[in-house]
ChimeraX commands (.cxc) that place a marker at each C-alpha (Angstrom):
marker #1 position 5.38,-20.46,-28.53 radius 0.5
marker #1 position 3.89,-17.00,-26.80 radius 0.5
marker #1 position 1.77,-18.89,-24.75 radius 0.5
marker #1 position 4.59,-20.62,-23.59 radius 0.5
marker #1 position 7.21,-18.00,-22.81 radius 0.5
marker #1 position 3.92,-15.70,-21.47 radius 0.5
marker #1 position 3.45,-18.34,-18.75 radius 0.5
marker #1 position 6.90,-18.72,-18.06 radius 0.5
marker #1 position 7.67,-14.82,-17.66 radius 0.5
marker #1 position 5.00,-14.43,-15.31 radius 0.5
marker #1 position 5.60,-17.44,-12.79 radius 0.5
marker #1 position 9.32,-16.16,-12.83 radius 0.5
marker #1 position 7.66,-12.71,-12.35 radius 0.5
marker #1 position 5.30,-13.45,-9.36 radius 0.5
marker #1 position 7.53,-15.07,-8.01 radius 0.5
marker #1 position 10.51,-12.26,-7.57 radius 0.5
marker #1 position 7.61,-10.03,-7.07 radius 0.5
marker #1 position 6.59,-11.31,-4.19 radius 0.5
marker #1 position 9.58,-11.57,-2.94 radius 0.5
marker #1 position 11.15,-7.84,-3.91 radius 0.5
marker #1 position 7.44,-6.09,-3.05 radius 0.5
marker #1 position 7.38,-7.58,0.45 radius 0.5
marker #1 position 10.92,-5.94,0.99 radius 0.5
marker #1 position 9.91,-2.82,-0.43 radius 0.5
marker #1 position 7.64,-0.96,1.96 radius 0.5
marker #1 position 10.11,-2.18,4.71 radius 0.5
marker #1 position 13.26,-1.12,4.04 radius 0.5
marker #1 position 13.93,2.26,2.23 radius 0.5
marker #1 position 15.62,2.01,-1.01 radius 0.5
marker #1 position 19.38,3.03,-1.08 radius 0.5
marker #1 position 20.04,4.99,-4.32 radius 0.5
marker #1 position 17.46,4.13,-6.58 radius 0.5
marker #1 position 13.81,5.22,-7.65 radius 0.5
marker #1 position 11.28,3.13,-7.15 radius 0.5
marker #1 position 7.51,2.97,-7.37 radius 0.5
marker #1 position 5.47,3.51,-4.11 radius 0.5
marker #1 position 1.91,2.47,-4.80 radius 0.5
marker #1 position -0.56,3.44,-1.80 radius 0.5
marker #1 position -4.11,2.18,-1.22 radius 0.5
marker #1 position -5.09,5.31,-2.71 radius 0.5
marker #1 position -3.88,4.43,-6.23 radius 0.5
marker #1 position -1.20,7.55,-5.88 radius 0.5
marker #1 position 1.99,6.79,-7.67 radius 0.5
marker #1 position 4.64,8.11,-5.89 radius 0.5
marker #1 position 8.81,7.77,-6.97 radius 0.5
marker #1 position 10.53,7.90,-3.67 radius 0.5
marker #1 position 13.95,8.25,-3.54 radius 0.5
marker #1 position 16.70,8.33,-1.01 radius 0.5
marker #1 position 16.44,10.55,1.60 radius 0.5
marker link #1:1,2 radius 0.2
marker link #1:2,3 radius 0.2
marker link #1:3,4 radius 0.2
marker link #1:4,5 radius 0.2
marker link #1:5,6 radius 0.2
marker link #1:6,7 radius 0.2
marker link #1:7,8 radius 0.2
marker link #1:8,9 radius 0.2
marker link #1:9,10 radius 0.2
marker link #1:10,11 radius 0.2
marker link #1:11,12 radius 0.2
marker link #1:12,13 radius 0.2
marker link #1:13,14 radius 0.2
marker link #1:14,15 radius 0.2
marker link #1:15,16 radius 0.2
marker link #1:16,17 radius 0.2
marker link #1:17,18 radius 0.2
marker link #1:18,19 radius 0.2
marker link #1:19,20 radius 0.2
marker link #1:20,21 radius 0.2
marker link #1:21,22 radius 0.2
marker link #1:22,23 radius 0.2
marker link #1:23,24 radius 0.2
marker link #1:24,25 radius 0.2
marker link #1:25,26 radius 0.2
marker link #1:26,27 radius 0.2
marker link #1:27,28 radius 0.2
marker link #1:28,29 radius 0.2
marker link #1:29,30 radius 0.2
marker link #1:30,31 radius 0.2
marker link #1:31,32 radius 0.2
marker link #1:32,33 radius 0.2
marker link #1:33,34 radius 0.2
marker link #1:34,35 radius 0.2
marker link #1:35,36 radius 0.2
marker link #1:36,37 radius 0.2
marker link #1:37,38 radius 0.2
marker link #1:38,39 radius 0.2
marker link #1:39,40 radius 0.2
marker link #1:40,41 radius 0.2
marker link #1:41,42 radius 0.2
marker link #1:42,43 radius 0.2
marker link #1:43,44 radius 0.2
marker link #1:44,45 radius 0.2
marker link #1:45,46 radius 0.2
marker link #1:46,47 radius 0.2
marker link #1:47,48 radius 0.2
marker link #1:48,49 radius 0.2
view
């Protein structure tokens, strides 16, 4: 059974992250923290300006 609903999670996951990460970067988050990770490794919470 946890192989099962491991695999599951993370096809459902990769494939809102995708989405969500690719919107990200481009538009500015209204409202709400949210992790900024640069080439750099740098963690930064961004929030709305």
């Amino acid at each position: 059974c946890l192989m099962k609903k491991t695999k599951k999670k993370k096809t459902l996951r990769q494939a809102q992250g995708k989405s969500k990460k690719k919107k990200v970067p481009k538009k500015k988050p209204i409202g709400k923290k949210r992790k900024i990770v640069r080439k750099k490794k740098i963690v930064a919470y961004v929030e709305n300006l």
